[in-house]
C-alpha positions as semicolon CSV with decimal commas, in nm:
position;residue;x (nm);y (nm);z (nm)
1;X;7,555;-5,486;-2,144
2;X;7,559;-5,847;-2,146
3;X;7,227;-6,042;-2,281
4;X;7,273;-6,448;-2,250
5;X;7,132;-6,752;-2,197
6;X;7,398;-7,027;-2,098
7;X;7,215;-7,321;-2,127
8;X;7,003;-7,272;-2,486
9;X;7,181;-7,087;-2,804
10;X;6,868;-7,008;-2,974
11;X;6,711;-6,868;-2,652
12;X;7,049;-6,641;-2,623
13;X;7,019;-6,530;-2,978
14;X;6,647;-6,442;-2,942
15;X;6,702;-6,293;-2,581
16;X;6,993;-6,046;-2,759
17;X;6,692;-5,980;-3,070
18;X;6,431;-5,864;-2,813
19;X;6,644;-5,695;-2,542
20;X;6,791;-5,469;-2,818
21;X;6,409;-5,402;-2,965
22;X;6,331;-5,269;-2,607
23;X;6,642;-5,069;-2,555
24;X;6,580;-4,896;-2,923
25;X;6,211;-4,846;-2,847
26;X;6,229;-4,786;-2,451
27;X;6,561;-4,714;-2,337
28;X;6,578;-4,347;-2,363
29;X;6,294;-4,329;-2,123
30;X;6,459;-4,546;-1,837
31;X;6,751;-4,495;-1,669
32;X;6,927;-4,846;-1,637
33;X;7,311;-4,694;-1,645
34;X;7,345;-4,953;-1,380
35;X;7,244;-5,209;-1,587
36;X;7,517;-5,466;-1,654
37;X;7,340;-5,839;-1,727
38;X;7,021;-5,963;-1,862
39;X;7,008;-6,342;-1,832
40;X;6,745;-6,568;-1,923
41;X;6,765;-6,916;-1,690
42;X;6,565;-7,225;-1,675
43;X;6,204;-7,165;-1,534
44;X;6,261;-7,474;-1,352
45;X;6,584;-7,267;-1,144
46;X;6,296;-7,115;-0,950
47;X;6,064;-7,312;-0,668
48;X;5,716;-7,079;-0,759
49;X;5,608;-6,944;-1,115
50;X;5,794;-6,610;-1,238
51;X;5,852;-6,493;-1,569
52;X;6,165;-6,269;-1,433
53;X;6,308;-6,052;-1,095
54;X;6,585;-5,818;-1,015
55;X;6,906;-5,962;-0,865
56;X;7,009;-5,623;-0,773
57;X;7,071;-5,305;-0,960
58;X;7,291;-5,437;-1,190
59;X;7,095;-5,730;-1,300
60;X;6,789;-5,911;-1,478
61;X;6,702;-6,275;-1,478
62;X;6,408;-6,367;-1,703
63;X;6,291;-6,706;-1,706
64;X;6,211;-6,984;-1,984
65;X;5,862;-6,995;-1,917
66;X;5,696;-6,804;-2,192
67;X;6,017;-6,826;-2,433
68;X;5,889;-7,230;-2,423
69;X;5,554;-7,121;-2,498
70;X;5,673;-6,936;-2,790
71;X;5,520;-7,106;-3,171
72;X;5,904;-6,985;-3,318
73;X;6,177;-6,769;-3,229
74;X;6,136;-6,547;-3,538
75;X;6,043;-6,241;-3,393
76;X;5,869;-6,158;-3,749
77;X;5,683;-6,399;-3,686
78;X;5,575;-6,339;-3,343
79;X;5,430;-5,975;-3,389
80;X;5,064;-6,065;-3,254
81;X;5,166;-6,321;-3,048
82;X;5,056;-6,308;-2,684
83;X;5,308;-6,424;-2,506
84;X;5,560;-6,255;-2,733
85;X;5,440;-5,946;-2,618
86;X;5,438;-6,073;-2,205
87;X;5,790;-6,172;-2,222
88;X;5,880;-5,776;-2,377
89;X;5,639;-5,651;-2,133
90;X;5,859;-5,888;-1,865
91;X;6,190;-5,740;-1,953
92;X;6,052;-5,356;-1,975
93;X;5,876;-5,446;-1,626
94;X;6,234;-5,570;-1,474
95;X;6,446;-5,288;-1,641
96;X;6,125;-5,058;-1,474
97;X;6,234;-5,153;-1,175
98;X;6,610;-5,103;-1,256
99;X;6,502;-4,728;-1,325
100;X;6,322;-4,654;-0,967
101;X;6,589;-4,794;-0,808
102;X;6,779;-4,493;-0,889
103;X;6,433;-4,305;-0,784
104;X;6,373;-4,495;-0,464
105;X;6,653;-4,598;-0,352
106;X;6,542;-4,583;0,020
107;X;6,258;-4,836;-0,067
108;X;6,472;-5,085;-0,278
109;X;6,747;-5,062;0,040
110;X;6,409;-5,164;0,255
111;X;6,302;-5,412;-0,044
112;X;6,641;-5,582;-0,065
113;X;6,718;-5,595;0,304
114;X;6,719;-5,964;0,468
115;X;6,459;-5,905;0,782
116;X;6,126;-5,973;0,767
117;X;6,094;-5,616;0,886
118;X;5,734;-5,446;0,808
119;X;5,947;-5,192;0,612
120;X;6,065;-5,479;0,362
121;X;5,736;-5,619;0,352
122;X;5,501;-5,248;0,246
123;X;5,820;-5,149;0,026
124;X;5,784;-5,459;-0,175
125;X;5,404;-5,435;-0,200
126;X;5,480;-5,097;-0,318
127;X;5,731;-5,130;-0,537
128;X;5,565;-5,401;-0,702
129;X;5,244;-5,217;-0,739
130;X;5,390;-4,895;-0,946
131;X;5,573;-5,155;-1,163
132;X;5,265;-5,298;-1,229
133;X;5,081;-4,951;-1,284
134;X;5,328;-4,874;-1,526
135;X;5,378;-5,169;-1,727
136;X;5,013;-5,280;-1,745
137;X;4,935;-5,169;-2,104
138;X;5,255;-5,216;-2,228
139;X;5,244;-5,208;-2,609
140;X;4,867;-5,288;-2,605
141;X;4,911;-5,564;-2,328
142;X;4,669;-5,500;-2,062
143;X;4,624;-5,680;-1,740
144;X;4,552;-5,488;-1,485
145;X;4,427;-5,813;-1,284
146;X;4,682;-5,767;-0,972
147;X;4,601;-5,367;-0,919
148;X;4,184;-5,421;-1,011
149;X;4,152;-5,714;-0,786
150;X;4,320;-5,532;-0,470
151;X;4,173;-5,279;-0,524
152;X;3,768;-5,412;-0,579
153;X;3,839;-5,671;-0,294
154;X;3,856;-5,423;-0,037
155;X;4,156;-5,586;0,106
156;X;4,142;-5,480;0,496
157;X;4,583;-5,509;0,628
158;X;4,592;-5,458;0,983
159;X;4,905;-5,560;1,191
160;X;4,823;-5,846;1,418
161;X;5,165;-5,848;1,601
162;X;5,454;-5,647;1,550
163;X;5,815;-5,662;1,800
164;X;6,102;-5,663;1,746
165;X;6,096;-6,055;1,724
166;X;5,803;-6,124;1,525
167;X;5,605;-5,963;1,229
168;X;5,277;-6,096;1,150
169;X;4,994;-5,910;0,968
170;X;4,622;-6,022;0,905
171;X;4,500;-5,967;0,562
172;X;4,109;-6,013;0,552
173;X;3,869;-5,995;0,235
């Protein structure tokens, strides 16, 4: 598998350090065969705030933003550290969804597709949420702020128009 970072050396050393911690610890409970890159790219590559995605099945992109919020990059050092322990829970999340891919594979085909179809939409919310549900107490990280918060909202979804031009759906609180 290939682990970089092409634009920061000690960012690709570290990166390699921690990927290789998860795969020891982790990897014998996913299934990421497919797995072929793990790259870690300027947070500034993306328009909105994300701390990694999925390009496809056979690859990972993890972003600067909580590697910059890092005190050092000695991961002896970091062992309480709370954004240490997002940035592991990022990858594990990411390779997560690397996994159900080979589980779901009708829902990623939906997830990935490029309409604006309702199936893309619901298998993304989906998708999403049993990542969530399984990473969320990741090696004593909890944050179960996404799932609680849909959840105790009572979030009503209701399609407001749906043809075969136009998708729209109403999301009241």
């Amino acid at each position: 598998m290939k682990i970089y970072c092409l634009y920061n050396q000690k960012f690709h050393d570290f990166l390699n350090e921690v990927v290789e911690l998860i795969l020891d610890k982790y990897g014998s409970q996913l299934n990421i065969d497919t797995l072929e890159e793990v790259e870690l790219v300027n947070k500034n590559t993306f328009q909105y705030d994300t701390d990694g995605r999925v390009v496809d099945s056979h690859k990972i992109i993890v972003t600067s933003r909580l590697y910059e919020l890092l005190p050092s990059l000695d991961i002896k050092k970091l062992e309480n550290n709370k954004e240490y322990k997002f940035l592991r829970q990022t990858i594990y999340h990411e390779m997560g969804h690397i996994n159900d891919m080979v589980i779901l594979p009708k829902l990623y085909n939906f997830a990935f597709s490029e309409d604006d179809s309702r199936e893309r939409i619901v298998s993304q919310f989906w998708l999403e949420y049993i990542a969530e549900r399984r990473t969320d107490g990741f090696e004593g990280v909890e944050n179960f702020d996404l799932c609680n918060d849909f959840i105790k909202q009572g979030w009503k979804c209701s399609m407001s128009s749906f043809d075969s031009n136009s998708f729209l759906v109403r999301i009241t609180i």
